[in-house]
C-alpha positions as CSV (number, residue, x, y, z in Angstrom):
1,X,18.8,-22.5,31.0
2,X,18.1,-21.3,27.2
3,X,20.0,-19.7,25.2
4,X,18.8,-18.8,21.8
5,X,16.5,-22.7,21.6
6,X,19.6,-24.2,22.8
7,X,20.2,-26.3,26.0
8,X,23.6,-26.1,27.8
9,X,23.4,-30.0,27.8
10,X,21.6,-30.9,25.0
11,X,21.9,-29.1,21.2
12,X,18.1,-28.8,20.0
13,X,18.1,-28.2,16.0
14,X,17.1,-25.2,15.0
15,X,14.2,-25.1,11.7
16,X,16.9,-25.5,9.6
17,X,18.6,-28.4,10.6
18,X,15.4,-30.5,11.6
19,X,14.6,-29.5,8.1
20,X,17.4,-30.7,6.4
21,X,17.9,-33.8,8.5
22,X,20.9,-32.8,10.3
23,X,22.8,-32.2,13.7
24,X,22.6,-28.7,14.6
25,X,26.4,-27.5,15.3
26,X,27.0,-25.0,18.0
27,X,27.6,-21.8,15.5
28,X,24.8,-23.2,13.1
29,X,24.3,-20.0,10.5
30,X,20.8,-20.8,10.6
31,X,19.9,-21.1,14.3
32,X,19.4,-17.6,14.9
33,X,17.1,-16.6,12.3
34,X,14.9,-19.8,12.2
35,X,14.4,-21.1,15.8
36,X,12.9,-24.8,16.1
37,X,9.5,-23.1,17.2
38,X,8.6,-21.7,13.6
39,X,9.6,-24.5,11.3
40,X,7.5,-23.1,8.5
41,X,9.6,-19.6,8.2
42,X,12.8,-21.8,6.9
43,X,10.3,-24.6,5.1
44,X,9.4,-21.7,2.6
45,X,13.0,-20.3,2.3
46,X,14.3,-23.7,1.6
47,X,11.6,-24.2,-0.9
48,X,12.5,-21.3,-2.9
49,X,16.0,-20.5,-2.2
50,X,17.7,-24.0,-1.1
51,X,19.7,-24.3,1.7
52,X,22.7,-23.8,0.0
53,X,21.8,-20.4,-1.1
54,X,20.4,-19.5,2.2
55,X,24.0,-20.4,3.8
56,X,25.9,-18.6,1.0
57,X,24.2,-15.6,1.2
58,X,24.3,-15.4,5.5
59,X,28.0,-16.1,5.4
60,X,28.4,-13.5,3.1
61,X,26.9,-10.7,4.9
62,X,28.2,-9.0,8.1
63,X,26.4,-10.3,11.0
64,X,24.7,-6.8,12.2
65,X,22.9,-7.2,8.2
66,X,22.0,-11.1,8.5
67,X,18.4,-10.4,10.2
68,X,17.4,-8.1,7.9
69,X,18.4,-10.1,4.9
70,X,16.5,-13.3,6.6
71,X,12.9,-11.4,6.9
72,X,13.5,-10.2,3.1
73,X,13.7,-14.3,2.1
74,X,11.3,-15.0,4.2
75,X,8.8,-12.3,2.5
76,X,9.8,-13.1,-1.1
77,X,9.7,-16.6,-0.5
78,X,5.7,-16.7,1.1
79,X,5.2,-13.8,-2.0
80,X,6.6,-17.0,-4.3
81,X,4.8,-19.6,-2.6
82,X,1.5,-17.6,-3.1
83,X,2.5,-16.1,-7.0
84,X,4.9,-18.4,-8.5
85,X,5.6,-16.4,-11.3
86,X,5.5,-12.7,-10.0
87,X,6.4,-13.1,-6.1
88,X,7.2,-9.6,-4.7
89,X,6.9,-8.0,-8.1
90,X,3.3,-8.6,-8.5
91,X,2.3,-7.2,-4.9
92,X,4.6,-4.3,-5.5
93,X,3.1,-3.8,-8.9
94,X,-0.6,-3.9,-7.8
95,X,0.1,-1.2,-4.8
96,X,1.5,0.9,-7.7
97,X,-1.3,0.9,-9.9
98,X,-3.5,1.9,-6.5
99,X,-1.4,4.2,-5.7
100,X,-1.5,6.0,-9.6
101,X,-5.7,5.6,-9.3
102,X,-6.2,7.6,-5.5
103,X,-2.9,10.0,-7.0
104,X,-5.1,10.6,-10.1
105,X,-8.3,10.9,-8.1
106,X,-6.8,13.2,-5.3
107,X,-5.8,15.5,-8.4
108,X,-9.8,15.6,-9.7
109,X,-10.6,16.1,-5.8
110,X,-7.9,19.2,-5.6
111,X,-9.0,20.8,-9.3
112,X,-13.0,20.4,-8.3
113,X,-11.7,22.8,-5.1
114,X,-9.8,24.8,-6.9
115,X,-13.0,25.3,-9.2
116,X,-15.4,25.8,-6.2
117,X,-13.1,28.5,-4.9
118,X,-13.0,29.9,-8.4
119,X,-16.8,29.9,-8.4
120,X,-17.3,31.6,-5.1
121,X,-14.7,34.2,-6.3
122,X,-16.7,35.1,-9.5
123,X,-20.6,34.7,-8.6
124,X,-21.7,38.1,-8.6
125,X,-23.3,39.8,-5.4
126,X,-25.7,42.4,-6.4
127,X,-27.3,44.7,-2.8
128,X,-30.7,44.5,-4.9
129,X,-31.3,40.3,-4.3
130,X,-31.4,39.3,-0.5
131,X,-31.0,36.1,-1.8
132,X,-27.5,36.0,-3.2
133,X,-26.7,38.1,-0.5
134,X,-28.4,36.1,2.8
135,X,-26.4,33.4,4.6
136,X,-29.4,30.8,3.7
137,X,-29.2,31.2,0.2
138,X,-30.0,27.7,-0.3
139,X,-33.1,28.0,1.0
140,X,-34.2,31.3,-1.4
141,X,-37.9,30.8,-2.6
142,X,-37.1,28.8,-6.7
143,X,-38.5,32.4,-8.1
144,X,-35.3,33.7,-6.9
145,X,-32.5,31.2,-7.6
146,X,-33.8,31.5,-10.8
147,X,-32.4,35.3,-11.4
148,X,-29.0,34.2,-10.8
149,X,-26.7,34.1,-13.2
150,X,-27.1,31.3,-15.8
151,X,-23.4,31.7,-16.8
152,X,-22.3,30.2,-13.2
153,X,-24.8,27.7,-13.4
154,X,-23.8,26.3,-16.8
155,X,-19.8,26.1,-15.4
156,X,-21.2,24.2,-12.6
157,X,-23.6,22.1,-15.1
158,X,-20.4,21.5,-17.3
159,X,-18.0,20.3,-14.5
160,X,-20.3,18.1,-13.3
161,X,-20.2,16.5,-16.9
162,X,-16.5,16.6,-17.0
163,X,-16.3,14.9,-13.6
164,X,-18.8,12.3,-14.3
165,X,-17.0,11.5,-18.1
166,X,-13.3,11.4,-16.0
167,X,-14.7,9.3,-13.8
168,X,-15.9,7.0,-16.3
169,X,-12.5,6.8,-17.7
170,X,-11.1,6.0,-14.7
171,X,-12.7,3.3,-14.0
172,X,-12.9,1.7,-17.3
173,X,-9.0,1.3,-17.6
């Protein structure tokens, strides 16, 4: 019978105490949130935080909050381990900045719409050309997509060119 990596007969140490070297008492703080089967969680935790700390700050909380407050040590302290100097704060800033870049180029995305939809708004249909007015305009001999009108094709020449200079600057920061 097991209860919580505990033996009625025998007391087997949780992470924490075969960590530190020590018998593991029967309402060990630490036996919960680092069970003898995942000694690495509490090696990182101790590395950063000291056991000290660790024990402070889990007798200090309400039990209902100590589980939560163990898998944020944990995190930070493998962040730390990995960035010394920035630990959560680095990974937090780096999703930022991804997040600002796909914001940013969701907003070109939503404005080149908005343009298309201008576009198809304003190109005038005139009865006379079957091209402008069939469905397979695209496919209009190059005689006749040459009578359109220049002014929509110089918009579209001239957002193209904005695009391709935003994008540019995008990338380049």
């Amino acid at each position: 019978m097991k209860e919580s990596g505990r033996k009625q007969g025998a007391v087997s140490p949780c992470a924490a105490c075969k960590l530190l070297r020590r018998r593991c008492a029967q309402d060990c703080v630490f036996a919960p949130y680092f069970p003898a089967d995942d000694p690495q969680k509490f090696a990182s935790v101790h590395k950063v935080f000291g056991a000290s700390n660790v024990n402070k700050m889990l007798q200090d909380l309400p039990v209902h909050q100590r589980g939560d407050a163990v898998s944020s040590m944990v995190y930070e302290a493998n962040a730390r381990v990995r960035d010394p100097v920035y630990g959560c704060v680095g990974a937090i800033s780096s999703l930022q900045q991804q997040i600002d870049v796909l914001q940013t180029q969701l907003a070109f995305a939503q404005a080149e719409v908005v343009h298309m939809r201008m576009r198809q708004l304003t190109s005038p249909t005139t009865s006379n050309n079957p091209a402008t007015n069939s469905a397979d305009h695209q496919y209009a001999s190059p005689s006749s997509r040459h009578t359109s009108n220049s002014q929509t094709k110089s918009l579209f020449s001239m957002d193209m060119i904005d695009q391709a200079n935003m994008g540019e600057s995008l990338w380049s920061c």
